[in-house]
C-alpha positions in Angstrom: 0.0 0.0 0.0 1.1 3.4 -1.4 0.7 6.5 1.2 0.6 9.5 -1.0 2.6 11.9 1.4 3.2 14.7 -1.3 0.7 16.6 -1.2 0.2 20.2 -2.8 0.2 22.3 0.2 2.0 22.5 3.7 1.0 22.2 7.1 2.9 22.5 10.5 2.5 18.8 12.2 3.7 20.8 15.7 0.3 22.9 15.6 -1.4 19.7 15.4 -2.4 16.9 18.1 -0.7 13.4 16.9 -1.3 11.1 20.3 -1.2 8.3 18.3 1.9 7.7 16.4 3.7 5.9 19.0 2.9 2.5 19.5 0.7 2.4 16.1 0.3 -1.0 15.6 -0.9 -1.9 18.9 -3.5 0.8 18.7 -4.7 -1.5 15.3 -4.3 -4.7 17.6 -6.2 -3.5 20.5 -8.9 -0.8 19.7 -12.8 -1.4 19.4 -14.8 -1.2 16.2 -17.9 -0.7 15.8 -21.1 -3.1 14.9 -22.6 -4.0 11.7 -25.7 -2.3 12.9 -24.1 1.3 12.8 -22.7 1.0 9.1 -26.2 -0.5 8.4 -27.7 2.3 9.5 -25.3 5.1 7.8 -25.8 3.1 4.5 -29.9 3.6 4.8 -29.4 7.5 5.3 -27.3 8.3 2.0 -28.0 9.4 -1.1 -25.5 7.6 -2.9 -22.1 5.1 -2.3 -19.8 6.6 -5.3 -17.3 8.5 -2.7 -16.5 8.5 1.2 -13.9 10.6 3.0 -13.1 9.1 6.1 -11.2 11.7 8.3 -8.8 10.8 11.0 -9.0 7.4 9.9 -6.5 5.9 12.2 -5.6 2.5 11.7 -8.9 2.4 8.7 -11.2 -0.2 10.6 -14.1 2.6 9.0 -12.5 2.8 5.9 -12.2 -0.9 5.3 -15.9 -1.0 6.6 -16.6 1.8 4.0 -14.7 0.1 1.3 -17.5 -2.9 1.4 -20.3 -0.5 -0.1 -18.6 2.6 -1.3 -17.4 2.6 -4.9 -13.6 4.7 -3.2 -12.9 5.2 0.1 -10.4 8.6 0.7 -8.7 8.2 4.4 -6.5 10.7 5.9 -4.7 10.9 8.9 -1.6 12.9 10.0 0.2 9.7 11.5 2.0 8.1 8.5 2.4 5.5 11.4 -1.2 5.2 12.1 -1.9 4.3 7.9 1.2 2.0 7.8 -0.9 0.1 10.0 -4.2 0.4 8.2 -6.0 -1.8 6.5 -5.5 -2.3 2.5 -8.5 -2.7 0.4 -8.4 -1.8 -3.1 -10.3 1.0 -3.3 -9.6 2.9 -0.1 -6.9 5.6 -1.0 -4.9 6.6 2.2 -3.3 10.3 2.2 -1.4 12.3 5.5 -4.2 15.4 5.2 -5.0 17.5 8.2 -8.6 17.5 8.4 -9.1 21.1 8.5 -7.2 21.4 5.1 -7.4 19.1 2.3 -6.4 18.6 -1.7 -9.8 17.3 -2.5 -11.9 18.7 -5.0 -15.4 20.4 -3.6 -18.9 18.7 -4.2 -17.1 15.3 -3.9 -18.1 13.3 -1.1 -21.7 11.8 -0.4 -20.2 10.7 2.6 -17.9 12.5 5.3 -17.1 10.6 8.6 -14.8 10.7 11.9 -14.6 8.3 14.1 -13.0 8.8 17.4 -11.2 11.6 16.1 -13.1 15.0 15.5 -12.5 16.0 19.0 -9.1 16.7 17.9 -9.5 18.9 15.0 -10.3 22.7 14.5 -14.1 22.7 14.3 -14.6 25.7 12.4 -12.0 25.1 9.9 -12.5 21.4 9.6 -16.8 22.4 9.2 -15.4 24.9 6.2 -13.9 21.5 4.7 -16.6 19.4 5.1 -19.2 21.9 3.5 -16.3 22.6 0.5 -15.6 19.1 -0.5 -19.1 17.2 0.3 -22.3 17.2 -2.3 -25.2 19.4 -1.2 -27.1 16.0 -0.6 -24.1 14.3 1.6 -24.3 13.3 4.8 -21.8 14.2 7.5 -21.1 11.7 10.5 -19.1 12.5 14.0 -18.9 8.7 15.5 -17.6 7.3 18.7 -17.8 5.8 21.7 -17.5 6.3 25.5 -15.6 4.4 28.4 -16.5 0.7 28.6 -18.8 -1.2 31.5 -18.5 -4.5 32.3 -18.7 -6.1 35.7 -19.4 -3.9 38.4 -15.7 -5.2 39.9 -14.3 -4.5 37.4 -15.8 -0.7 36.5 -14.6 0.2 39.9 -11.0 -0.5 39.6 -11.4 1.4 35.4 -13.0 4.3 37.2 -10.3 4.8 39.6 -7.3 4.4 37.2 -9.6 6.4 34.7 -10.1 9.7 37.1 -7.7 9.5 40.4 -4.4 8.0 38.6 -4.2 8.9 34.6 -6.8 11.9 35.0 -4.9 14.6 34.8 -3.5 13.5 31.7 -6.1 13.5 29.7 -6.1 16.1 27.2 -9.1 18.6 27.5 -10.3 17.1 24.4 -10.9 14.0 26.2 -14.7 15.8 27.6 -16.1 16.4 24.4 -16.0 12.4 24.2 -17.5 12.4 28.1 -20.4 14.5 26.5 -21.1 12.0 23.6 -20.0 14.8 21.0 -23.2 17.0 21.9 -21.5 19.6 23.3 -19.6 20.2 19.9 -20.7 23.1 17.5 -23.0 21.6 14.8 -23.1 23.8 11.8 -26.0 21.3 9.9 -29.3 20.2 9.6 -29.1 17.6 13.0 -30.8 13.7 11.5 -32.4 11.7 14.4 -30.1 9.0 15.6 -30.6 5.7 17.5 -28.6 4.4 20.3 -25.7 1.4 19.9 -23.7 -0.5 22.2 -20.9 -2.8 20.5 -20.3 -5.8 23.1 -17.0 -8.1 23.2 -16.0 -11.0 25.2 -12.3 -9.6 25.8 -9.6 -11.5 27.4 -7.6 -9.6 30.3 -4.8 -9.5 27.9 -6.8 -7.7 25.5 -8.2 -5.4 28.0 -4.8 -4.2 29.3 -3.5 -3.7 25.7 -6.8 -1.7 24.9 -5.8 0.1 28.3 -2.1 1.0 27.1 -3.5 2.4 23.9 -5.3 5.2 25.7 -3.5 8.6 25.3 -3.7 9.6 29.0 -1.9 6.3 29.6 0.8 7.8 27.0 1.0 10.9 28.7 1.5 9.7 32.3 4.2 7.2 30.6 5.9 10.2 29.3 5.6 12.4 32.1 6.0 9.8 34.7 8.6 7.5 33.4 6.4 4.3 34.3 3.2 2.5 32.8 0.8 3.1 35.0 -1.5 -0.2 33.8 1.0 -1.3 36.0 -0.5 0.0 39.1 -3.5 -1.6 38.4 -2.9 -4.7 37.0 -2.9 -7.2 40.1 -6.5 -5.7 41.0 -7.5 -5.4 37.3 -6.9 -9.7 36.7 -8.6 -10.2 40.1 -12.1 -7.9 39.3 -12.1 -9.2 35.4 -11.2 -12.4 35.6 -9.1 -14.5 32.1 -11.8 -13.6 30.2 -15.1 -11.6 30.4 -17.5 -8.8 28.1 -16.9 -5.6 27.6 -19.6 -3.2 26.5 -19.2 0.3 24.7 -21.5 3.0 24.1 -21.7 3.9 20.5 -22.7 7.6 20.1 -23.0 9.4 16.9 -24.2 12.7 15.3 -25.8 12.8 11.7 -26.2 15.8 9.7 -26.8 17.5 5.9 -25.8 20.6 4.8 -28.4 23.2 5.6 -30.3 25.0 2.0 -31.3 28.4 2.6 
């Protein structure tokens, strides 16, 4: 797989948030998707499947999602680490684009979507680009989910590592996710949207690599010198057990661009 990297116009990676470089291909290993359910449900609200942009693709479990209905999937990301990592389909096309300013032509897309990932980008300026380069009859998504439950053991040993030992190293980002993405500006007609959970039997292997992906968990790493899944570990096996679920909260926003 090719990574186009030369592309016609310069950005300043230091003005922009890249969390996820570092330890790439675990983040493709480790991280949840999403279900069937919510792809089936995008697909029933467009207008047509010729072109999809998905934007902060990450590791491209939504592209390669994308790829299985949309005629060409476009996936950008700032971490050339994040897209060696991704998955290679045919007709998904990955590109190192800042979201807020890309090389695509305008009236394009009949599909933009971020997953996990719009929290990070300039709203207004990455709004601009979504109005520029989608079809008047698009449809805009902002997916993603919240912090997991499973047994109640268990949630009480994640809510204490989550807010008393890696809390202050979230990024202030890290809220708009807390308020399921309501509390970002919304410059489009808002679509009615149900509610998903995505479910997983996990191993406690599997949770503590999903744990290690987090980007407080990098932080406190980095600031700290030590993993602090560490600290919790011991309690963690005990409360989860070898193998258990794990349930996330699937949360999206749905919207068109507004005719006057």
């Amino acid at each position: 797989m090719k990574i186009q990297t030369d592309i016609p116009f310069q950005f300043n990676r230091n003005t922009l948030k890249d969390n996820f470089s570092q330890g790439s291909q675990f983040y493709s290993e480790y991280r949840p998707g999403y279900p069937e359910e919510v792809f089936n449900f995008i697909r029933s609200q467009l207008s047509d499947t010729g072109f999809a942009w998905d934007c902060g693709t990450g590791n491209g479990q939504v592209a390669g999602k994308l790829a299985e209905f949309f005629h060409r999937v476009e996936a950008t990301d700032i971490s050339e680490n994040q897209l060696g990592n991704a998955v290679k389909k045919e007709n998904i096309h990955y590109s190192i684009q800042p979201a807020e300013k890309t090389e695509f032509n305008e009236d394009l897309f009949d599909l933009v979507i971020s997953a996990q990932a719009v929290h990070w980008f300039d709203f207004e300026s990455f709004f601009a680009e979504v109005k520029r380069c989608m079809k008047p009859d698009g449809l805009l998504v902002l997916l993603g989910y919240g912090l997991f439950q499973s047994n109640p053991e268990t949630n009480k040993v994640i809510h204490y590592f989550y807010q008393d030992i890696i809390g202050p190293f979230w990024d202030e980002e890290r809220r708009y996710l807390e308020e399921k993405y309501l509390t970002i500006p919304f410059p489009f007609k808002e679509l009615e949207t149900p509610e998903f959970r995505h479910k997983y039997n996990w191993t406690i292997e599997h949770l503590l690599g999903y744990l290690r992906t987090w980007s407080a968990v990098k932080h406190f790493e980095k600031s700290q010198k030590k993993d602090p899944v560490f600290m919790i570990e011991t309690d963690l096996r005990k409360a989860f057990g070898e193998k258990n679920q794990i349930t996330f909260p699937i949360f999206m926003r749905l919207g068109k661009i507004q005719v006057f």
